[in-house]
C-alpha positions as protocol buffer text, in pm:
chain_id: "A"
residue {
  index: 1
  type: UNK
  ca { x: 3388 y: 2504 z: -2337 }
}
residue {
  index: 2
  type: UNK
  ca { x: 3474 y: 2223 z: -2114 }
}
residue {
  index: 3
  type: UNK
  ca { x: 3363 y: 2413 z: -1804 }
}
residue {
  index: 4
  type: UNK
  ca { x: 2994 y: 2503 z: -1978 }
}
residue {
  index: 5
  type: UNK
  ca { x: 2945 y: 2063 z: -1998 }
}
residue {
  index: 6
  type: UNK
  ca { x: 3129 y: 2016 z: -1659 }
}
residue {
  index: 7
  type: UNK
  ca { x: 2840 y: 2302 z: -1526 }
}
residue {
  index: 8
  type: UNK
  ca { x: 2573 y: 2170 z: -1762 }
}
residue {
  index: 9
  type: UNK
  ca { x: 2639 y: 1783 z: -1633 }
}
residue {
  index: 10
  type: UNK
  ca { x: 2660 y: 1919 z: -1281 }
}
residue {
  index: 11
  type: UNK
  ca { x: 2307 y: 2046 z: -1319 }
}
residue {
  index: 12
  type: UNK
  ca { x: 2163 y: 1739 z: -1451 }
}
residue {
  index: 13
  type: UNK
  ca { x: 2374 y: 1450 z: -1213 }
}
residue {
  index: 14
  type: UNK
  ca { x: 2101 y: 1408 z: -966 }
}
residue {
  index: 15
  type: UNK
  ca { x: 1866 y: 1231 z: -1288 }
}
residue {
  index: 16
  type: UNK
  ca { x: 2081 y: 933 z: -1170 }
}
residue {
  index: 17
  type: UNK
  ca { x: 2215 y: 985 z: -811 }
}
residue {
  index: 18
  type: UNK
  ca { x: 1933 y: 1151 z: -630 }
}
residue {
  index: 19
  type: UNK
  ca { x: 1924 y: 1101 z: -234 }
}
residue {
  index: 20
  type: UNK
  ca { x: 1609 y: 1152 z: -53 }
}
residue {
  index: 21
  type: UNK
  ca { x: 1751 y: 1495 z: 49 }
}
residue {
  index: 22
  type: UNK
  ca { x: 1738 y: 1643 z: -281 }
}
residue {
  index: 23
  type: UNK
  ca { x: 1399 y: 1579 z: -282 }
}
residue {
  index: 24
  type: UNK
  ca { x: 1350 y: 1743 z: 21 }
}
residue {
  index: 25
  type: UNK
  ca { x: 1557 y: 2054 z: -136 }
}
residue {
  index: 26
  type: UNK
  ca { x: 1328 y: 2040 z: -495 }
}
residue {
  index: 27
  type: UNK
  ca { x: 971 y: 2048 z: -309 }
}
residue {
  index: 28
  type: UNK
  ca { x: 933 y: 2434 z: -336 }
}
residue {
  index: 29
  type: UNK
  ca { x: 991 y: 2398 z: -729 }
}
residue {
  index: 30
  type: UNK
  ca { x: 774 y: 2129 z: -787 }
}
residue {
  index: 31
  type: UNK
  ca { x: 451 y: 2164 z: -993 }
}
residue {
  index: 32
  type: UNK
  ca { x: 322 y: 1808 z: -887 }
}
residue {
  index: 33
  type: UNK
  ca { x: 358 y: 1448 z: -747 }
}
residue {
  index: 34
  type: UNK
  ca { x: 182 y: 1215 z: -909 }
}
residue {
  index: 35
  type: UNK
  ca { x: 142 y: 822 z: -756 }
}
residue {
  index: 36
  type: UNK
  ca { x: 143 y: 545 z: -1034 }
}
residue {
  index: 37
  type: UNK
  ca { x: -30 y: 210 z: -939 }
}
residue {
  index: 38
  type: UNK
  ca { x: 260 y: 2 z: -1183 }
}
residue {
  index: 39
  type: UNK
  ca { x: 79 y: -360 z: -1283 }
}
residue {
  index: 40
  type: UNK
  ca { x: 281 y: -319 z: -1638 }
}
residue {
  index: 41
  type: UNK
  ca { x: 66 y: -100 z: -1800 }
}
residue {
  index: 42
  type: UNK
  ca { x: 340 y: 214 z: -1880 }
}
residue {
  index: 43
  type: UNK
  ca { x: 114 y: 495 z: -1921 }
}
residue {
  index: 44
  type: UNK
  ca { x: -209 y: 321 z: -1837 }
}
residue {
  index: 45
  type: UNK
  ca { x: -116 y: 237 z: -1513 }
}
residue {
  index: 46
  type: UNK
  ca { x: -391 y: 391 z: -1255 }
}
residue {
  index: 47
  type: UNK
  ca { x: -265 y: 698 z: -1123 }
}
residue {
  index: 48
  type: UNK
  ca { x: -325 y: 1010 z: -886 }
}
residue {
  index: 49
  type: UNK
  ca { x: -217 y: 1348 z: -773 }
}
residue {
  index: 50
  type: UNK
  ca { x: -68 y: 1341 z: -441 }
}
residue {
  index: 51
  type: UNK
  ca { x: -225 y: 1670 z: -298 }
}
residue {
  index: 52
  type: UNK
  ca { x: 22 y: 1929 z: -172 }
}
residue {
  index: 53
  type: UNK
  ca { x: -24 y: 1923 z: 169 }
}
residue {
  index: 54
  type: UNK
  ca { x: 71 y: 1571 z: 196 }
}
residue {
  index: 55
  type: UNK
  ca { x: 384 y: 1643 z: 46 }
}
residue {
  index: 56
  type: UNK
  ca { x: 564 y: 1751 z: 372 }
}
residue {
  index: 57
  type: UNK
  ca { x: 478 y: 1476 z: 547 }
}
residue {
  index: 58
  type: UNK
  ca { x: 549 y: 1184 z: 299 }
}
residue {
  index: 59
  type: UNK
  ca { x: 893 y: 1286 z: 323 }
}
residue {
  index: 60
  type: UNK
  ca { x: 895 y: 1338 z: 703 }
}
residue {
  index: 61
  type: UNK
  ca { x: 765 y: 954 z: 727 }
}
residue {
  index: 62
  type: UNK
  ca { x: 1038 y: 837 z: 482 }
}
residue {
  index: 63
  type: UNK
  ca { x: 1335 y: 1036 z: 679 }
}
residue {
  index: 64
  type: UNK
  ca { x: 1226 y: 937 z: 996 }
}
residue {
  index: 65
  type: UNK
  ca { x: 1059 y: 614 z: 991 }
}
residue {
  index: 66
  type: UNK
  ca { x: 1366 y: 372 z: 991 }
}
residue {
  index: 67
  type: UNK
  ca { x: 1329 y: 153 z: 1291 }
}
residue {
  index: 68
  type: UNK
  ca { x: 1183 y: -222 z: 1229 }
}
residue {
  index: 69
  type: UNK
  ca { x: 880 y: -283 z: 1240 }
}
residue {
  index: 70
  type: UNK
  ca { x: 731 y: -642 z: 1394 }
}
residue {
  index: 71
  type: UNK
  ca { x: 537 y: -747 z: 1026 }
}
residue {
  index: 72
  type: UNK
  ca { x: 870 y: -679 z: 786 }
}
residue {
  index: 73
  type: UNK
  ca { x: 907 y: -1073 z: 817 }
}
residue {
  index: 74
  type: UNK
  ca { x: 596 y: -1121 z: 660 }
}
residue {
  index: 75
  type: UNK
  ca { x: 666 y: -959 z: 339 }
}
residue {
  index: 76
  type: UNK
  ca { x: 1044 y: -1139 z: 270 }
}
residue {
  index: 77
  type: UNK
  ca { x: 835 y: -1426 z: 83 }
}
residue {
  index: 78
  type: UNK
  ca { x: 521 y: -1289 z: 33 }
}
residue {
  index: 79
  type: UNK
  ca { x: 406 y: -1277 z: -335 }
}
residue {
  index: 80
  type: UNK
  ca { x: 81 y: -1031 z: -440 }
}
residue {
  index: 81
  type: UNK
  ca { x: -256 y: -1159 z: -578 }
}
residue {
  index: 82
  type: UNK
  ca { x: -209 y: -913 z: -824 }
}
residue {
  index: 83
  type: UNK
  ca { x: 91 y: -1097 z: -1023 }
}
residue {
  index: 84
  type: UNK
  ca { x: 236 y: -775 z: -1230 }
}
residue {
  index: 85
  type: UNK
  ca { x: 240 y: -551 z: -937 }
}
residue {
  index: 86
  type: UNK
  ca { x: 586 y: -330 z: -935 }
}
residue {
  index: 87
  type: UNK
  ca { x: 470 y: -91 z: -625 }
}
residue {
  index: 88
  type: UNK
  ca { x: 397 y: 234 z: -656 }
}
residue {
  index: 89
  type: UNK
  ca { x: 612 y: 502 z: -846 }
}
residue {
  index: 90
  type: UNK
  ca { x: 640 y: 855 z: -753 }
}
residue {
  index: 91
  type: UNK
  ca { x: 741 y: 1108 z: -1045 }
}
residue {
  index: 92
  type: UNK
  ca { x: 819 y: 1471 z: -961 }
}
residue {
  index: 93
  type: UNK
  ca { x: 682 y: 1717 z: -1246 }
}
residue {
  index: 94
  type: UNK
  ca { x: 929 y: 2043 z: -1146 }
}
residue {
  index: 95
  type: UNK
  ca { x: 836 y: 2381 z: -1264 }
}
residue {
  index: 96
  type: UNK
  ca { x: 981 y: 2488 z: -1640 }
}
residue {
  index: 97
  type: UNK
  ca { x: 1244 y: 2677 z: -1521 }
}
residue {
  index: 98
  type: UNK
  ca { x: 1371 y: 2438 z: -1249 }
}
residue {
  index: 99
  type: UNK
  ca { x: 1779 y: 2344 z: -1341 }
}
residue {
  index: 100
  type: UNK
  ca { x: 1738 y: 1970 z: -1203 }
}
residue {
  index: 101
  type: UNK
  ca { x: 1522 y: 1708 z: -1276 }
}
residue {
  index: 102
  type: UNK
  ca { x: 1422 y: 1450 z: -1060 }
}
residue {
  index: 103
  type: UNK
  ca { x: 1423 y: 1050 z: -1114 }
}
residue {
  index: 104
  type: UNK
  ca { x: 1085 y: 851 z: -1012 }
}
residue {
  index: 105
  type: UNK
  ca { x: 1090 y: 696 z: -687 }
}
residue {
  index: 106
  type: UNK
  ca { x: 965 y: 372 z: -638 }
}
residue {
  index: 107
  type: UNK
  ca { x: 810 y: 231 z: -320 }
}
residue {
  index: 108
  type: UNK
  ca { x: 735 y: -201 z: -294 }
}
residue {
  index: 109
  type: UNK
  ca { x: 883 y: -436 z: -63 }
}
residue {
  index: 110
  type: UNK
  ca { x: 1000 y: -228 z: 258 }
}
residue {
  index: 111
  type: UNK
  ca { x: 1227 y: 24 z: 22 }
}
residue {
  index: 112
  type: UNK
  ca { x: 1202 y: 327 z: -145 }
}
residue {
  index: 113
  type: UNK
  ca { x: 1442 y: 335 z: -462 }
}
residue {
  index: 114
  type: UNK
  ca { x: 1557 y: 560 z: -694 }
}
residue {
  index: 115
  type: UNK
  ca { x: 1734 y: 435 z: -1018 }
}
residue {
  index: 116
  type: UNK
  ca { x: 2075 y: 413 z: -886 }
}
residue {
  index: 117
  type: UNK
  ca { x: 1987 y: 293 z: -565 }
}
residue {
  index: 118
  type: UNK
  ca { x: 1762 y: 286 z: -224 }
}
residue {
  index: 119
  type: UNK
  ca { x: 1717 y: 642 z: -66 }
}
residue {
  index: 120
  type: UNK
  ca { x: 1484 y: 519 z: 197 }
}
residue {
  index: 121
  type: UNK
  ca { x: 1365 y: 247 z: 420 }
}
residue {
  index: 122
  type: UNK
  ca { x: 997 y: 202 z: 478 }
}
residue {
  index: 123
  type: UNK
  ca { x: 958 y: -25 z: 766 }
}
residue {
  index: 124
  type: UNK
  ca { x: 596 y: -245 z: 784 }
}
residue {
  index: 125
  type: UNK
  ca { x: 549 y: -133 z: 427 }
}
residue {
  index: 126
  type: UNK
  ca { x: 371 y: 171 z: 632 }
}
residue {
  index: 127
  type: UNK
  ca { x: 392 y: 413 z: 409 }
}
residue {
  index: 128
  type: UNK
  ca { x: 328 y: 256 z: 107 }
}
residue {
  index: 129
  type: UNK
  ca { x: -49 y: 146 z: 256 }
}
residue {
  index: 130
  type: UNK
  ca { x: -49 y: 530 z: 355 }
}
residue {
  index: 131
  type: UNK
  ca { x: 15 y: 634 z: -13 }
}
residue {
  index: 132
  type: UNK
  ca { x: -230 y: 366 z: -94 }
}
residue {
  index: 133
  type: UNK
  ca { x: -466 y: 536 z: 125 }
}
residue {
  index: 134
  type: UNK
  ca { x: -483 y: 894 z: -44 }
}
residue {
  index: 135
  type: UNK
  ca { x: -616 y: 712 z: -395 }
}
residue {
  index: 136
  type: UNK
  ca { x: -919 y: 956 z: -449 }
}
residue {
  index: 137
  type: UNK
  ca { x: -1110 y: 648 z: -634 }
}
residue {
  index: 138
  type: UNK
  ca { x: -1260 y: 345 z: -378 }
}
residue {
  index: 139
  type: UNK
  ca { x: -1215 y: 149 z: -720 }
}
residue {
  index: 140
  type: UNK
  ca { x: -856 y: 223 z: -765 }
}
residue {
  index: 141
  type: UNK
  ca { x: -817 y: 155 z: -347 }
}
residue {
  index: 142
  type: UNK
  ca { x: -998 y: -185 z: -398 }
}
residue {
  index: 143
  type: UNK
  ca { x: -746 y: -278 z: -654 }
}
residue {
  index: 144
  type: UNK
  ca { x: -437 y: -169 z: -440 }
}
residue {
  index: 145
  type: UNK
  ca { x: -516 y: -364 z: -195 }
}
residue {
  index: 146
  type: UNK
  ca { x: -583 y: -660 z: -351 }
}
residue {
  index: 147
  type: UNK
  ca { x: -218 y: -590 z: -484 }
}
residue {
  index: 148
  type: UNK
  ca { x: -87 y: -566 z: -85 }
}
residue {
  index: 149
  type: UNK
  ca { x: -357 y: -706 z: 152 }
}
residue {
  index: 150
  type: UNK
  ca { x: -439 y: -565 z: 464 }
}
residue {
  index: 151
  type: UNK
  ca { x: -322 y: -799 z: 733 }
}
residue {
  index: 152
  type: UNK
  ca { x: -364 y: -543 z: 1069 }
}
residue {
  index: 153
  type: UNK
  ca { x: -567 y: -239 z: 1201 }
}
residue {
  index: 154
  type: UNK
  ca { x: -264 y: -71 z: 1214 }
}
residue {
  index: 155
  type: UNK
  ca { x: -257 y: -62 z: 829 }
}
residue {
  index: 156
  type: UNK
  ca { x: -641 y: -55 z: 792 }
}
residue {
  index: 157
  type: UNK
  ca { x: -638 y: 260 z: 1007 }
}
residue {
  index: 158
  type: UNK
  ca { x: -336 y: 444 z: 826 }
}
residue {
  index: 159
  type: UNK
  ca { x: -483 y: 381 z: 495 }
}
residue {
  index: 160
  type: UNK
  ca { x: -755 y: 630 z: 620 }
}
residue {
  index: 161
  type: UNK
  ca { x: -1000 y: 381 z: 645 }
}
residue {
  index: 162
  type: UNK
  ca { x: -1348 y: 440 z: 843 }
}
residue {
  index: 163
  type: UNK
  ca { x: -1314 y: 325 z: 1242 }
}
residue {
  index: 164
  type: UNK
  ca { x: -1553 y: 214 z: 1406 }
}
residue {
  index: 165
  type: UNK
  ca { x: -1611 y: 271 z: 1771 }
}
residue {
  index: 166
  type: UNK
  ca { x: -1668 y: -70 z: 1887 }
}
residue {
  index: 167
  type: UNK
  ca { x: -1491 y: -248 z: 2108 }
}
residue {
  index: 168
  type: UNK
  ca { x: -1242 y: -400 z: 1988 }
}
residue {
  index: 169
  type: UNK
  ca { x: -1262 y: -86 z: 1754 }
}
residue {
  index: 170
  type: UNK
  ca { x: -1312 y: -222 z: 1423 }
}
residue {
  index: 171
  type: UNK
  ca { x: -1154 y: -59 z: 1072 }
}
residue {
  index: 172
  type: UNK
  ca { x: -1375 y: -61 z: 705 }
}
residue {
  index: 173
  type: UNK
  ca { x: -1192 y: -154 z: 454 }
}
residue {
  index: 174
  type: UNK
  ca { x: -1277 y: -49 z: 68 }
}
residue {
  index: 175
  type: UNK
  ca { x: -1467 y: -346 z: -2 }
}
residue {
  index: 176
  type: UNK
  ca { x: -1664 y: -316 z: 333 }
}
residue {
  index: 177
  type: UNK
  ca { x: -1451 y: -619 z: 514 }
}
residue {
  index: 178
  type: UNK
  ca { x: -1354 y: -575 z: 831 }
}
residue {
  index: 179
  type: UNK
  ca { x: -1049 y: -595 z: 1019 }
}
residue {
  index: 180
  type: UNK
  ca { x: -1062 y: -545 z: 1398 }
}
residue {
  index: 181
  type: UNK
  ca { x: -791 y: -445 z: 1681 }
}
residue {
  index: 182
  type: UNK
  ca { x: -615 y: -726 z: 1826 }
}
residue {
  index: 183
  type: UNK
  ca { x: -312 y: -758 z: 1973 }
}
residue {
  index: 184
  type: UNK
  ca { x: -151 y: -1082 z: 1787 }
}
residue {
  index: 185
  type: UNK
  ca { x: 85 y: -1081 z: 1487 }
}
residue {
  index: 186
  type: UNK
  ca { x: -41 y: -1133 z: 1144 }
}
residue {
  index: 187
  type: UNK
  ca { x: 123 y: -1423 z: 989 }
}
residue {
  index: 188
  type: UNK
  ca { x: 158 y: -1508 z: 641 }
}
residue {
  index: 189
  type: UNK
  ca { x: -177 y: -1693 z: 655 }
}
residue {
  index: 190
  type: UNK
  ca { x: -263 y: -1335 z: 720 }
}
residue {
  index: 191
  type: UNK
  ca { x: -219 y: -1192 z: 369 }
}
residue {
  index: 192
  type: UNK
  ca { x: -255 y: -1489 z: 152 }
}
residue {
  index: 193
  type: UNK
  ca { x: -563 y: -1658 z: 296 }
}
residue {
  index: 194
  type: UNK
  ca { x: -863 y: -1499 z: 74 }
}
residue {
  index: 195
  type: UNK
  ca { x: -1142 y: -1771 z: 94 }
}
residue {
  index: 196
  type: UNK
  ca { x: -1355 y: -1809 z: 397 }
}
residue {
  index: 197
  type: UNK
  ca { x: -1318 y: -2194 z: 401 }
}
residue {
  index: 198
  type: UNK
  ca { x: -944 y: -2156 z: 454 }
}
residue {
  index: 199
  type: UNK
  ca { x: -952 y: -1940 z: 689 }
}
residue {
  index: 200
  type: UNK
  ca { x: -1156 y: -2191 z: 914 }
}
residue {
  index: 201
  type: UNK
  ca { x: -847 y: -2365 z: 906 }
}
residue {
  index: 202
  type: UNK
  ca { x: -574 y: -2116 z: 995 }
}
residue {
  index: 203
  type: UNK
  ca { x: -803 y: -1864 z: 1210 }
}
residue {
  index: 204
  type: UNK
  ca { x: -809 y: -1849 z: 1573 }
}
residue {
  index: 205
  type: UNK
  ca { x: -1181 y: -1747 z: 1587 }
}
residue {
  index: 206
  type: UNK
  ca { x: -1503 y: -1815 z: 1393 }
}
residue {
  index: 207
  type: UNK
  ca { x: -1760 y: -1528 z: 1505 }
}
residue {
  index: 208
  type: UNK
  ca { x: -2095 y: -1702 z: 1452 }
}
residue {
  index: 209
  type: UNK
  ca { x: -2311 y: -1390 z: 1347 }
}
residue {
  index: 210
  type: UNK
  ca { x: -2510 y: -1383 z: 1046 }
}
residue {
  index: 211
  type: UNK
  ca { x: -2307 y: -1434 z: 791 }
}
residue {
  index: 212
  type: UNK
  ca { x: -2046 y: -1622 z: 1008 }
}
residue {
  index: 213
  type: UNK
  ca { x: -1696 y: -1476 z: 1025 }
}
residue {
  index: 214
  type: UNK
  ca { x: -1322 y: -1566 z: 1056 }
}
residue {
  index: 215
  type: UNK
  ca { x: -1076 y: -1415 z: 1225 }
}
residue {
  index: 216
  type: UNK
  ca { x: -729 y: -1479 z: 1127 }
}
residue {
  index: 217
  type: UNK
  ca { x: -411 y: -1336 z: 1293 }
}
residue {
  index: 218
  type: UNK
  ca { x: -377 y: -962 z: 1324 }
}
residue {
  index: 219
  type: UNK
  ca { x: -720 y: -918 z: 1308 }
}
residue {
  index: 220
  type: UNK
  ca { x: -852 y: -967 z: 948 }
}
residue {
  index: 221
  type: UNK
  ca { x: -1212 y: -1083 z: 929 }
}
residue {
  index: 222
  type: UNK
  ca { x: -1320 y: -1286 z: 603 }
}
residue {
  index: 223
  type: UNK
  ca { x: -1713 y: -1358 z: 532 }
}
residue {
  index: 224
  type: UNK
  ca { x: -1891 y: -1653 z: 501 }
}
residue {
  index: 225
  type: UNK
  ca { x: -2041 y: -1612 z: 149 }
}
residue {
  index: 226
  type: UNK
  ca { x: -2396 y: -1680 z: 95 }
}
residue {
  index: 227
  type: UNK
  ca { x: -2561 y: -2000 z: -6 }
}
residue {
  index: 228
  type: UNK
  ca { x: -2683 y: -2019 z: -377 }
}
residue {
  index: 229
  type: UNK
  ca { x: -3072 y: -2090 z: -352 }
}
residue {
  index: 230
  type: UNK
  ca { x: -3020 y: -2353 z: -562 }
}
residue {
  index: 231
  type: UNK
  ca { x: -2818 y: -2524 z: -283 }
}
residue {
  index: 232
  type: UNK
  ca { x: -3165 y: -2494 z: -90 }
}
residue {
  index: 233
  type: UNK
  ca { x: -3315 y: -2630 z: -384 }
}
residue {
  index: 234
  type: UNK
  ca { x: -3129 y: -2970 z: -363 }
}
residue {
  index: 235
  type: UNK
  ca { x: -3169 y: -2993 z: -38 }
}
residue {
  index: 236
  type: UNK
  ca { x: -3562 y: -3000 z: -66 }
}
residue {
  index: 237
  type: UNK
  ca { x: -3560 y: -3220 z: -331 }
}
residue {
  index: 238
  type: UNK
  ca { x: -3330 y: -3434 z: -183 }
}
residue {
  index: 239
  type: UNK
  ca { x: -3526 y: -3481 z: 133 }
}
C-alpha cells in the first residue's frame, strides 16, 4: 500500500516542482496552451490559444535566452498603466490520459515562474512582448500594451508588428503609433510618458509634420492631438 501513494505522489510531484524541462518533456501530450491576459479577473481574464507551432519555439526562447539585455534596468521600478496587471499566465491542458499535470507558468517582470519557484529568465521582457504579439484580437493587443508599453523597435518588431520600409524603418503599433529605429536607449521617460505635451519635455526630437510628433528615447513617437474647433472658435471671437 505504501508503495501505490509513494508511486501515485511520484506521478503527481511536478504540480508543485516543475522545471522548465518538464515542460519541454510534456509538449507531445499536450492538448493546448492557452495565454491569460491576468488584470484580476480569474476566469474573465482575456485569453488565447497559443497555436502549436509556436510551441517549440517559446520554449527554445525561454532555454536559451538568458544573457542581459541593455533595457532590464528600465523595468526594476517601472509600474504599468494598467494597475491590476499580474503578466501573462500560461496553463498546459494535457491529454486525458497524461500521468502528470502541469502548474501555470507565469511570465511579468523579466521571469518566468512556476508556483514553487522561477524556471526561466526572460531578459528585456522579450518574450513576454512576443507572447503579447500572437493575441489574435488588435483589441486584446491594444490592451496589452497599454499594460507593458512599447519603448523600442526591437519590441515593436518582435511583437509582429507591421514595418515599414522607411528609413529609419519605422514599426506600426496596434493603435497605429509609431515607433521608429534608433540607436539610443529608452529610458524610463520611455514607457511612462503617454501625453504629447510631456513628451516635448523629455524627447530629443519634435518632427514638425502634420500632426507634429515627439520622439522620445528608443524611438517611440507620440502625436500631437488635434485642436477642438471650438479652440478655433475662441480664437475668432477673441480677435
Amino acid at each position: 500500500m505504501r508503495l501505490f501513494i509513494l508511486a501515485l505522489a511520484l506521478l503527481t510531484l511536478p504540480a508543485h516542482s516543475a522545471t522548465l524541462a518538464d515542460y519541454q518533456v510534456q509538449l507531445p501530450n499536450t492538448n493546448n496552451i492557452t495565454i491569460y491576459f491576468d488584470i484580476g479577473l480569474n476566469e474573465l481574464n482575456p485569453s488565447w490559444d497559443l497555436p502549436r507551432p509556436l510551441w517549440p519555439i517559446l520554449f527554445k526562447r525561454l532555454s536559451t535566452l538568458t544573457a542581459p539585455h541593455p533595457t532590464d534596468a528600465l523595468y526594476d521600478n517601472f509600474a504599468s498603466h494598467v494597475q491590476n496587471y499580474r503578466g501573462l499566465q500560461l496553463r498546459f491542458a494535457l491529454v486525458s490520459n497524461s500521468p502528470k499535470q502541469l502548474p501555470p507558468l507565469r511570465i511579468i517582470n523579466k521571469q518566468v515562474t512556476a508556483p514553487a519557484g522561477m524556471v526561466a529568465v526572460d531578459p528585456g521582457r522579450l518574450t513576454e512582448y512576443w507572447l503579447f504579439g500572437t493575441a489574435p484580437k488588435p483589441e486584446i493587443k491594444t490592451a496589452l500594451v497599454e499594460a507593458l508599453p512599447v519603448a523600442t523597435f526591437e519590441q515593436c518588431q518582435i511583437m509582429g508588428n507591421t514595418i515599414v520600409n522607411t528609413t529609419p524603418r519605422q514599426c506600426v503599433l496596434p493603435d497605429k503609433s509609431l515607433v521608429l529605429e534608433t540607436f539610443d536607449v529608452p529610458n524610463e521617460d520611455s514607457l511612462t510618458v503617454i501625453y504629447f505635451h510631456d513628451c516635448l519635455k523629455y524627447g530629443r526630437a519634435l518632427i514638425n509634420t502634420f500632426p507634429r510628433r515627439c520622439l522620445l528615447p528608443g524611438g517611440r513617437v507620440i502625436a500631437e492631438p488635434p485642436v477642438p474647433l471650438d479652440h478655433y472658435q475662441q480664437r475668432l471671437e477673441s480677435e
